[in-house]
PLY file of the C-alpha trace (Angstrom):
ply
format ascii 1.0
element vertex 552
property float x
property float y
property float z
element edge 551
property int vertex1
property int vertex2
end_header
113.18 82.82 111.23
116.20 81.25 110.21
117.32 81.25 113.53
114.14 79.66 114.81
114.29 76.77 112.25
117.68 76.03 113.41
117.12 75.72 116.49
113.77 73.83 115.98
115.89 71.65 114.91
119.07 71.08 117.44
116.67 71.70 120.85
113.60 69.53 119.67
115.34 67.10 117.50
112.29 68.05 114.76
114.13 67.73 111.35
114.21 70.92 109.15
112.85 68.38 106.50
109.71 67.65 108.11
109.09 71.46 109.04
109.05 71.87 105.26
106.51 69.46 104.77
104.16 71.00 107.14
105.10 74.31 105.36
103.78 72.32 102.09
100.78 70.99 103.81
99.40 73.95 105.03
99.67 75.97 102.22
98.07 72.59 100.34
95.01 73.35 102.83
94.56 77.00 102.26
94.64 76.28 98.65
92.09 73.35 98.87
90.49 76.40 101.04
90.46 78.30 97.31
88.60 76.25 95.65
85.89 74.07 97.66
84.55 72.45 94.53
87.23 70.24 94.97
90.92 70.27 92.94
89.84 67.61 90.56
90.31 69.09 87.33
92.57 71.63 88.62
95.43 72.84 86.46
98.61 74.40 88.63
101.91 75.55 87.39
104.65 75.87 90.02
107.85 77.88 89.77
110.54 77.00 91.92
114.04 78.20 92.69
116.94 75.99 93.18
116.40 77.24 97.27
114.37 76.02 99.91
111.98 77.98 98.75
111.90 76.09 95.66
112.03 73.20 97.81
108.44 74.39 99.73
107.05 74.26 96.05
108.52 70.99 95.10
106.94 69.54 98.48
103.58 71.69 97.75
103.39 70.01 94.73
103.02 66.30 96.22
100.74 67.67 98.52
98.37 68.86 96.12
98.60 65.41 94.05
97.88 63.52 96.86
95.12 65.31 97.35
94.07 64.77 93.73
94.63 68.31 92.03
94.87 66.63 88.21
97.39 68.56 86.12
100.42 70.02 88.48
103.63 71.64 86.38
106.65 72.03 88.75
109.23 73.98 87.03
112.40 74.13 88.51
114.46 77.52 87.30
118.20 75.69 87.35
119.70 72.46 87.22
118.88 70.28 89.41
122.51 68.96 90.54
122.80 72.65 91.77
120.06 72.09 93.63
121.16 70.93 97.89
119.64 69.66 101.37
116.20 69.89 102.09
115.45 71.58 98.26
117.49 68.51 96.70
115.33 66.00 98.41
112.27 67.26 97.26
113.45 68.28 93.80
114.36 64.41 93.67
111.33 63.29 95.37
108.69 65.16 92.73
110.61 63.89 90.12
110.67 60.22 90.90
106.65 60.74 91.30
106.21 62.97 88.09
108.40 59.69 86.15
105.94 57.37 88.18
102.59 57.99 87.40
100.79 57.45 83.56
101.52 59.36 81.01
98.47 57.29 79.48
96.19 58.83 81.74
95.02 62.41 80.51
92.74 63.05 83.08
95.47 63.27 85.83
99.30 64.76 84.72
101.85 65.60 87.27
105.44 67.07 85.44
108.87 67.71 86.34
110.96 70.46 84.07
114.34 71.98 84.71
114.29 75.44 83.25
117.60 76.19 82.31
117.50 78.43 79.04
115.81 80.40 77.54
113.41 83.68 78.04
109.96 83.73 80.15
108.34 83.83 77.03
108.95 80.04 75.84
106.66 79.24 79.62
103.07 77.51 78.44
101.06 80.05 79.69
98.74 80.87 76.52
95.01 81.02 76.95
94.70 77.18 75.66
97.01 76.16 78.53
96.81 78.85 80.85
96.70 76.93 84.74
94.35 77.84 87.30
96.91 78.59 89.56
100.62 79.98 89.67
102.52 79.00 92.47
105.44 81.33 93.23
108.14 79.60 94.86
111.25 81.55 93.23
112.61 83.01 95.78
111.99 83.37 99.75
113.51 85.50 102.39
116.86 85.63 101.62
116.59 87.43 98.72
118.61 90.83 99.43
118.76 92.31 95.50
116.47 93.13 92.65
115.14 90.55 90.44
117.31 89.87 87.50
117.32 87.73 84.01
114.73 85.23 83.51
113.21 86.04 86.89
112.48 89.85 86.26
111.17 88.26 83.09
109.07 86.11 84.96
107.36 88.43 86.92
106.71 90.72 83.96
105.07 88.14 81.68
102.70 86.81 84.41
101.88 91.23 85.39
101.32 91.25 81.82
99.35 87.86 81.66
97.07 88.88 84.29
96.24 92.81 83.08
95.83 91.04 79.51
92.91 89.13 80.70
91.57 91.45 83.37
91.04 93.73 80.09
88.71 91.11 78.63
87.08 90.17 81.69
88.45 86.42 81.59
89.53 84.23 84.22
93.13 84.97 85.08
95.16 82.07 87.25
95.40 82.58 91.08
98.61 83.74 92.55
99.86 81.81 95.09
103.30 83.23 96.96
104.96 80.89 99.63
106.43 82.77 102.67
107.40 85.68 100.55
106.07 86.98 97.05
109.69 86.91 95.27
111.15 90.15 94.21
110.81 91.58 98.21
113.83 91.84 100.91
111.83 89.89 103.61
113.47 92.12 106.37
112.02 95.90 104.20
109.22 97.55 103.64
110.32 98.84 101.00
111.09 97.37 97.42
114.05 96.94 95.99
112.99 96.10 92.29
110.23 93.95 90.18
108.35 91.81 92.58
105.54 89.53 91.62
101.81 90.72 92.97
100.18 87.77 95.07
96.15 87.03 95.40
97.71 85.03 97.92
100.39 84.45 100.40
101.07 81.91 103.18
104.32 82.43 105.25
104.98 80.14 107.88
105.19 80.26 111.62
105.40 84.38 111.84
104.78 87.10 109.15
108.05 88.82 107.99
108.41 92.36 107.88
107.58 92.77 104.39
104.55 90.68 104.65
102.72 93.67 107.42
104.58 96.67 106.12
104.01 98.95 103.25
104.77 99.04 100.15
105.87 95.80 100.25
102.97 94.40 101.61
100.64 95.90 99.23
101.93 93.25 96.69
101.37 90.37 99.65
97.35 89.78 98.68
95.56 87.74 101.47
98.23 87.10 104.25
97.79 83.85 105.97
100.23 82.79 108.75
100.68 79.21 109.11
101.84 77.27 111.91
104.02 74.37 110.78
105.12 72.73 114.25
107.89 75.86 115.56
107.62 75.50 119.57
105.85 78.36 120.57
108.59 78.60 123.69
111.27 79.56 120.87
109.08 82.00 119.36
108.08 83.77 123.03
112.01 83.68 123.03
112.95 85.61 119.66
114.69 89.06 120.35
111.96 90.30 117.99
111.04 93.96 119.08
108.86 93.91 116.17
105.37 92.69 116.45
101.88 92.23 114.64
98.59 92.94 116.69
96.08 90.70 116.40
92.63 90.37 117.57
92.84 88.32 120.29
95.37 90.89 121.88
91.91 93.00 121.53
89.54 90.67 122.71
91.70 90.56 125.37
91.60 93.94 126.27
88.13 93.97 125.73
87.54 91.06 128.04
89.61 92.72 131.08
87.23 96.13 130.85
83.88 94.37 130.03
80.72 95.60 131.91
80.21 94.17 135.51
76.32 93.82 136.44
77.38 96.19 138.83
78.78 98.76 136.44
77.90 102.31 135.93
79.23 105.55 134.53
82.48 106.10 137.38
83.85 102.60 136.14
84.35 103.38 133.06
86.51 106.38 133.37
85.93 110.13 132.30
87.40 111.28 129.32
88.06 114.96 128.94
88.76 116.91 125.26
90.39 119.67 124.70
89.62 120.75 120.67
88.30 122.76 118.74
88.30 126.39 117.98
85.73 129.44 116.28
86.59 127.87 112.86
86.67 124.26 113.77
84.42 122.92 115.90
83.79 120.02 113.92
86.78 118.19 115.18
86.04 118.75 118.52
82.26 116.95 117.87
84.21 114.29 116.23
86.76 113.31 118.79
84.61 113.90 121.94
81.80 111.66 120.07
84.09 108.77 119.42
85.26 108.91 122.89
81.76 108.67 123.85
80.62 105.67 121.56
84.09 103.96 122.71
82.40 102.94 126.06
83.50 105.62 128.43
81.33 106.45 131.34
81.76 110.11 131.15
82.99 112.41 127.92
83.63 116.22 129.16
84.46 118.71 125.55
86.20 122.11 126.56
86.13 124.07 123.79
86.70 128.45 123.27
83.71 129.90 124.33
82.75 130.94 120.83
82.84 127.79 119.68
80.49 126.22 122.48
76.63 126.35 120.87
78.32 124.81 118.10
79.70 122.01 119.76
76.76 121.73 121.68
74.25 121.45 119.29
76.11 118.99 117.28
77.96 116.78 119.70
75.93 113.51 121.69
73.94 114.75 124.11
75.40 112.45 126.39
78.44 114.37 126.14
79.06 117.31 128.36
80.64 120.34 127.29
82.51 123.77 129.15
83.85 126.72 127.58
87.41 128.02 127.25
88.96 131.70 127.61
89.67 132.37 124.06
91.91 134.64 121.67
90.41 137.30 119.58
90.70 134.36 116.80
88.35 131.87 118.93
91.00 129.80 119.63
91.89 128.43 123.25
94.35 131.02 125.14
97.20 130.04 127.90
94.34 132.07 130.42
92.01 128.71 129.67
94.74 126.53 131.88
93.32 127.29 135.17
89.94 126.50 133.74
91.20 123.21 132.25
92.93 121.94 135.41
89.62 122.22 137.32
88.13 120.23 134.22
90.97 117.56 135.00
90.42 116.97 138.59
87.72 113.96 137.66
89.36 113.29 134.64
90.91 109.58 133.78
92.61 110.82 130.79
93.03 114.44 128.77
92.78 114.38 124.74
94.42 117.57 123.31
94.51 119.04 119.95
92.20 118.25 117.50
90.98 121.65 115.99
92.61 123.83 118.30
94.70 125.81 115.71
98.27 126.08 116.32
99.10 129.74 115.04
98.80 132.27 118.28
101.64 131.97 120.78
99.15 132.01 123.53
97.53 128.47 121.99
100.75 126.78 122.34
101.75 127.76 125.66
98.29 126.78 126.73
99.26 123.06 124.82
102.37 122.86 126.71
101.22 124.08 130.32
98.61 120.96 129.78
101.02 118.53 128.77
103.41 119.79 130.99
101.88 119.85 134.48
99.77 116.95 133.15
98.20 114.20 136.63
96.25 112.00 134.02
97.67 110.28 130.97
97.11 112.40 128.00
96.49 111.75 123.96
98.17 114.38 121.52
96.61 114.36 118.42
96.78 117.57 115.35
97.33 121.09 116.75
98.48 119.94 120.18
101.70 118.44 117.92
102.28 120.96 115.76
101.81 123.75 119.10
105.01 121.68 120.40
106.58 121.03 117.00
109.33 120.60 116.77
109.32 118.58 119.97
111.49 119.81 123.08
114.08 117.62 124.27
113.48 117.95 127.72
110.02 117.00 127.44
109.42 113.17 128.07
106.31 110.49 129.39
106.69 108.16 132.47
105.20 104.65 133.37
102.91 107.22 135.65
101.86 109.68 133.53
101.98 108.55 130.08
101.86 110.42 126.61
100.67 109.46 123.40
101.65 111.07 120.27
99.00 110.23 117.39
100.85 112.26 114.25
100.51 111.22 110.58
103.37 111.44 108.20
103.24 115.60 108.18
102.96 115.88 111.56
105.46 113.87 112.36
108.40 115.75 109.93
107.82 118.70 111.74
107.48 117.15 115.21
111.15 116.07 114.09
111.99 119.00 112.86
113.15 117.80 109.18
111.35 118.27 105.68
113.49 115.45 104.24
110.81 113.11 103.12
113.50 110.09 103.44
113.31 110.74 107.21
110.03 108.68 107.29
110.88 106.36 104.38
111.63 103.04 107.52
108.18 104.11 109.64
109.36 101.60 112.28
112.94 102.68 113.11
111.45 106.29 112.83
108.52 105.85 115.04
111.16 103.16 117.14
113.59 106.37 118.05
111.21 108.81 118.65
109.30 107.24 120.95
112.66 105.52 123.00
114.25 108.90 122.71
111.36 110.37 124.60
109.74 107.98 126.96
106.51 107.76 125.50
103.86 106.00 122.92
103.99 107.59 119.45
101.05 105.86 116.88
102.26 107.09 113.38
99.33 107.02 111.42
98.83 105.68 108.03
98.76 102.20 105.59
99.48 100.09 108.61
99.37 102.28 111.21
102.69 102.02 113.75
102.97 102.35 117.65
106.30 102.51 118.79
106.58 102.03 122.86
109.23 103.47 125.20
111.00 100.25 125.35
111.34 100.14 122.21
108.64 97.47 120.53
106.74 98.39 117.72
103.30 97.05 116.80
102.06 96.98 113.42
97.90 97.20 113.26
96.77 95.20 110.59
92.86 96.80 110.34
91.41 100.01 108.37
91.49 100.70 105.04
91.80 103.33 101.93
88.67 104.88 103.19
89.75 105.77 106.51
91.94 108.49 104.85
88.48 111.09 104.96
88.26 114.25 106.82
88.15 113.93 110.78
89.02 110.19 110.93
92.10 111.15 112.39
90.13 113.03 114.86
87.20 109.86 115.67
90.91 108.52 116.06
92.42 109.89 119.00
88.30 109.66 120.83
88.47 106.03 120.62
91.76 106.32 122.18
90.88 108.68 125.01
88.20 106.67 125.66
89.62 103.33 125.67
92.50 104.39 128.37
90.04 105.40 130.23
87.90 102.79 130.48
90.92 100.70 131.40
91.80 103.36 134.46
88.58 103.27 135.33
88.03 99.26 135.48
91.51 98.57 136.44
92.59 101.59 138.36
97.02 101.14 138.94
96.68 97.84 136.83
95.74 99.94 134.00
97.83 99.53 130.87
98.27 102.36 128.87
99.66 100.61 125.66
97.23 98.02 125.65
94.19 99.91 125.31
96.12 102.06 122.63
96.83 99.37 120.29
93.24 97.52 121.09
91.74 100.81 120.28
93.87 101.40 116.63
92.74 97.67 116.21
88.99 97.93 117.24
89.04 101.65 115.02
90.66 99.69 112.07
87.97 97.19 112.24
85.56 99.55 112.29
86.23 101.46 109.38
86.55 97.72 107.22
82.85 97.34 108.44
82.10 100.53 107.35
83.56 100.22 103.94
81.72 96.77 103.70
78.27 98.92 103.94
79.38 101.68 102.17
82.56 101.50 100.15
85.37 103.12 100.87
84.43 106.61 98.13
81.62 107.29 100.31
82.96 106.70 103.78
82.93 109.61 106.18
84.52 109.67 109.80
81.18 109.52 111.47
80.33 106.08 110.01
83.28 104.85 111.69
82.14 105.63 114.69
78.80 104.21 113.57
80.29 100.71 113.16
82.25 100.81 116.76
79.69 98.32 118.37
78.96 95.89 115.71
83.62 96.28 115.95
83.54 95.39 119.77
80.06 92.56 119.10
82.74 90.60 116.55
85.38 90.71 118.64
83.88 89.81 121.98
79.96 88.99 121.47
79.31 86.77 124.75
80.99 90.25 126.90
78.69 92.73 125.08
75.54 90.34 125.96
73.81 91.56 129.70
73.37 88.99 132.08
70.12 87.20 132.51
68.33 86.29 135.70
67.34 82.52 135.36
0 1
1 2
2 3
3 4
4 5
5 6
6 7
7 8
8 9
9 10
10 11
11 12
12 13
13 14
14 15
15 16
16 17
17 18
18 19
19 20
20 21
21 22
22 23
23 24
24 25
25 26
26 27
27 28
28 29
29 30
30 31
31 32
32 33
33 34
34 35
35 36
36 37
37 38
38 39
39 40
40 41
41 42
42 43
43 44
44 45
45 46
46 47
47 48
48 49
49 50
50 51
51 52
52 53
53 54
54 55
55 56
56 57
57 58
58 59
59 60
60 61
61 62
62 63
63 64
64 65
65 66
66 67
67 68
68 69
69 70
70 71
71 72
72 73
73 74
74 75
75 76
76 77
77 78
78 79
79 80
80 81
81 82
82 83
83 84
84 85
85 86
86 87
87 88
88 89
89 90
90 91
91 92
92 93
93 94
94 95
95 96
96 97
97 98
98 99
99 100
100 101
101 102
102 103
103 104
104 105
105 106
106 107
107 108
108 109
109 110
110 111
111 112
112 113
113 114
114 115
115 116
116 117
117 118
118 119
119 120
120 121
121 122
122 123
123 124
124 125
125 126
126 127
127 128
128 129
129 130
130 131
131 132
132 133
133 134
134 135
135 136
136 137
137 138
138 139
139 140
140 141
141 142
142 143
143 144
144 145
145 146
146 147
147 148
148 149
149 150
150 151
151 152
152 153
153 154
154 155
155 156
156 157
157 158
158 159
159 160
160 161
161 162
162 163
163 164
164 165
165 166
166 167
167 168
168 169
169 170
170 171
171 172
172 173
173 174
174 175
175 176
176 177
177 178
178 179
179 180
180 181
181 182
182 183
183 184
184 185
185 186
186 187
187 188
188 189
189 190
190 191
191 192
192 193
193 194
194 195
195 196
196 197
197 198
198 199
199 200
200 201
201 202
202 203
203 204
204 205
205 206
206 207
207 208
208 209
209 210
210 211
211 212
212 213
213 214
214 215
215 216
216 217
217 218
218 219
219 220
220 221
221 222
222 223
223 224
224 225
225 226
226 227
227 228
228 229
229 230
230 231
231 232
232 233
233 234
234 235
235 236
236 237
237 238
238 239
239 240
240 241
241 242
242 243
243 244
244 245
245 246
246 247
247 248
248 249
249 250
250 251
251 252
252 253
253 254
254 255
255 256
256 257
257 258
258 259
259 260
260 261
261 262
262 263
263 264
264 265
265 266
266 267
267 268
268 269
269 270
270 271
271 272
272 273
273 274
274 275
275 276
276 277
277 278
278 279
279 280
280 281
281 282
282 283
283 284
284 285
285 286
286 287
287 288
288 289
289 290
290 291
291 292
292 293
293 294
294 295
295 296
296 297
297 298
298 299
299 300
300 301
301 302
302 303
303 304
304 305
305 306
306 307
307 308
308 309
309 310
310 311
311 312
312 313
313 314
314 315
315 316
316 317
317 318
318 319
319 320
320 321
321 322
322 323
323 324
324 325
325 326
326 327
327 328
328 329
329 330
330 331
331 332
332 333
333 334
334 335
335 336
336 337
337 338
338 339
339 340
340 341
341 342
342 343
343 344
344 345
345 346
346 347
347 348
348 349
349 350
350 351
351 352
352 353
353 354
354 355
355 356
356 357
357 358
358 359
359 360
360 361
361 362
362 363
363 364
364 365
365 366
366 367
367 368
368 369
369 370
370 371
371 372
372 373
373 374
374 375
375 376
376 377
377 378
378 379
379 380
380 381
381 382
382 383
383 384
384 385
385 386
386 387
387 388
388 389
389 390
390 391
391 392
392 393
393 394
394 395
395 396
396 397
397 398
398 399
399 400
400 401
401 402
402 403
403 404
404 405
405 406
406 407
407 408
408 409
409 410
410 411
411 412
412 413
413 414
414 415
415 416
416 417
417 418
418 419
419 420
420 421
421 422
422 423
423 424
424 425
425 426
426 427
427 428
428 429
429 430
430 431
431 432
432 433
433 434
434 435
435 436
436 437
437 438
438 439
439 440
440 441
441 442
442 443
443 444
444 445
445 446
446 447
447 448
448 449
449 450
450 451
451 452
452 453
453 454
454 455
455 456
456 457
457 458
458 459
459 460
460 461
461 462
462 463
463 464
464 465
465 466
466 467
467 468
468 469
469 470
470 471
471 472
472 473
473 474
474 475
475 476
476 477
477 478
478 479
479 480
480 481
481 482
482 483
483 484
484 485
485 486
486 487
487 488
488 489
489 490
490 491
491 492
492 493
493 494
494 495
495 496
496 497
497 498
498 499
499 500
500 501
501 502
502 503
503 504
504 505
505 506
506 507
507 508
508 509
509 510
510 511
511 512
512 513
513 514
514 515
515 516
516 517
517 518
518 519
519 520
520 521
521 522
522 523
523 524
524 525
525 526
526 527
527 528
528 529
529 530
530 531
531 532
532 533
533 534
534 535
535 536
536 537
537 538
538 539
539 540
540 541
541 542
542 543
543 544
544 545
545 546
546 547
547 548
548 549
549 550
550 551
């Protein structure tokens, strides 16, 4: 970002001054946003460091007295002669207005402090004084240690402020963090020490790492992104291999595989599922539903033979089903591949795993034969990872003949053969050499779910929820997966993208399960409402595509 705003700067002669004072303007707006009564009466105290950080606050707080907020605080933690550049001009700027306006007029107060001694306790934050609104503007992104002095202090009085009055049930102020909430590396997604927790942040032009990735984003609040004038021809530009889906990378998806007037089961792909096992049917039902509701034409479930009336009689009807030579377990034996391969001759796209058990040799060899000898793209997902954990060397996806790896954490230690729970502790670079390593698409599952491509990009989904952490969600998972690749091989044939219609899918999923929770809460969620809530997913996303045509 740093970068960016440099060159901002020296290529489109915009000065880095002004591109603060968009940065203050826009997060005036989504604070007007707040509050649509108006901030007439409005009490805000904002904390700045001696930074350009600080120096977004400073600017903020002209802003929001221009708009007419009444009493505004700006606190500057420093002197102000240590204060430089774009920071010092708007620490001076504030303060010329704070020394300009009436300090006869009570309705309307706009201050200027230098903090310079002293503990967080002397701040004017008791319950006769307390502000609507604490603006955090301490520290941005180029904080790279933990919190000390005054500022740890900070942060702990206001935690403390805000749990004080939650007890009571009284009005606590309204956190407000610019770019960053301060106490966070910008670049981690983990923290390094105290950090204060945000109803609110707006971070300018792109999110930072620690803004989309857990931990550290749990203590974001709200995330809004705010443009503030960067040429979108220097972002395109940015060696970024990091990236945060959004849904119009969805709604574009969707929009490439809508429904012709034309359209009919074959152009929408056929989706075949491997799963399930005498003890486990249920994940089998699961994944080959979702796959179904997704919007494939055709859904085939091969399952063990012993675990076929089950799946039958609770799986959509609309969803065919064959049975598998099994062990004397009911699970799926290697004799099942010949059977399988004559299942994947009208196949778009295999799903593997879910419920298969992973315990008798002949299972796995059955996994690996499938993967192996593979003419469709095919999802992993549960006992088709651990069957090939820890995961062969040798054995690698193509731009032809994709694979997609869908573990969470667990199943991802042992596809990498480690127990060392540190191994997983930076998801991205994890997921990031996995994936290069082997030539294939590998969604680690989780807070934030992470796809890591074979070029290396990583895409960070930003839907779903607590609740999506039930039994068999992992399963409805890897069906609306299946399902979306192949609707996109069957509506765009060679043109297909694989990694599109993975991350639309994790996206569309995500924002399933939030519509879910919305209905039901997240305690009382189950996989199967997810799968529910697909449509009224795809009908917010793309509405006018999901409407049929009308003869006029």
């Amino acid at each position: 970002m740093r970068e960016l705003d440099r060159r901002t700067t020296e290529r489109y002669a915009l000065p880095s001054l002004l591109l603060m004072e968009a940065a203050a303007n826009a997060a005036a707006l989504t604070l007007s946003s707040r509050f649509p009564q108006g901030l007439f009466g409005l009490r805000v105290l904002i904390l700045c460091g001696r930074g350009n950080n600080g120096g977004d606050g400073a600017a903020l707080a002209r802003a929001l007295w221009t708009r007419g907020a009444s009493k505004i605080e700006v606190l500057l933690f420093g002197h102000l002669a240590d204060a430089h550049g774009d920071a010092l001009s708007n620490f001076q700027a504030i303060k010329e207005l704070a020394g300009g306006t009436s300090a006869n007029d009570d309705s309307r107060r706009l201050t200027f402090d230098e903090f310079v001694e002293g503990d967080a306790s002397s701040l004017k934050l008791e319950s006769s004084e307390l502000p609507h609104v604490i603006v955090d503007a301490l520290f941005g992104t180029g904080l790279t240690r933990p919190l000390e002095g005054v500022f740890k202090e900070v942060v702990a009085r206001i935690a403390s402020l805000r749990e004080s009055h939650a007890t009571r049930d009284e009005q606590t102020p309204f956190i407000l963090s610019l770019d960053i909430p301060s106490g966070l590396d910008a670049d981690s997604a983990e923290t390094i020490g105290a950090a204060l927790k945000a109803d609110m942040t707006v971070t300018f032009t792109a999110p930072k790492p620690a803004n989309v990735l857990p931990p550290a984003s749990h203590f974001n609040g709200r995330l809004i992104v705010a443009e503030i004038g960067t040429p979108s021809a220097l972002i395109n530009e940015s060696p970024s291999q990091l990236f945060l889906v959004e849904a119009e990378d969805a709604h574009t998806w969707l929009r490439q595989t809508r429904y012709a007037p034309d359209s009919y089961k074959n152009t929408h792909g056929h989706a075949l599922v491997l799963a399930g096992s005498r003890e486990m049917s249920g994940a089998a039902v699961l994944c080959a539903a979702a796959a179904m509701r997704s919007g494939a034409g055709l859904v085939t479930v091969g399952t063990p033979h012993s675990a076929l009336a089950s799946v039958a009689a609770r799986v959509m009807p609309e969803v065919m089903t064959a049975g598998l030579p099994e062990t004397r377990d009911g699970a799926v034996s290697e004799d099942a591949f010949a059977r399988a391969s004559q299942l994947a001759e009208r196949a778009d796209v295999i799903a593997i795993g879910p419920g298969l058990t992973s315990g008798d040799e002949s299972t796995r060899r059955f996994v690996r034969s499938v993967v192996i000898r593979r003419n469709v793209p095919v999802v992993i997902d549960a006992d088709g990872l651990n069957s090939l954990a820890p995961w062969p060397s040798e054995l690698r996806g193509s731009d032809e003949l994709p694979l997609v790896l869908t573990p969470h954490i667990g199943e991802m230690r042992r596809l990498l053969g480690v127990n060392d729970e540190d191994a997983l502790k930076d998801r991205v670079r994890a997921a990031r050499e996995f994936a290069t390593a082997h030539q294939l698409i590998l969604v680690l599952k989780g807070s934030r779910t992470v796809t890591a491509a074979p070029d290396g990009r990583v895409f960070v989904n930003p839907t779903g929820n607590a609740g999506l952490g039930t039994a068999g969600a992992g399963d409805t998972l890897t069906g609306i997966i299946t399902g979306f690749i192949a609707q996109a091989r069957g509506a765009m044939k060679q043109r297909a993208d694989v990694l599109s219609a993975v991350l639309s899918a994790i996206y569309v999923g995500g924002l399933a399960g939030d519509l879910a929770a919305r209905e039901r809460g997240m305690r009382t969620m189950v996989a199967s409402d997810i799968r529910e809530h697909f449509g009224a997913a795809v009908r917010a996303l793309d509405a006018e595509g999901e409407q049929p045509s009308r003869m006029k």
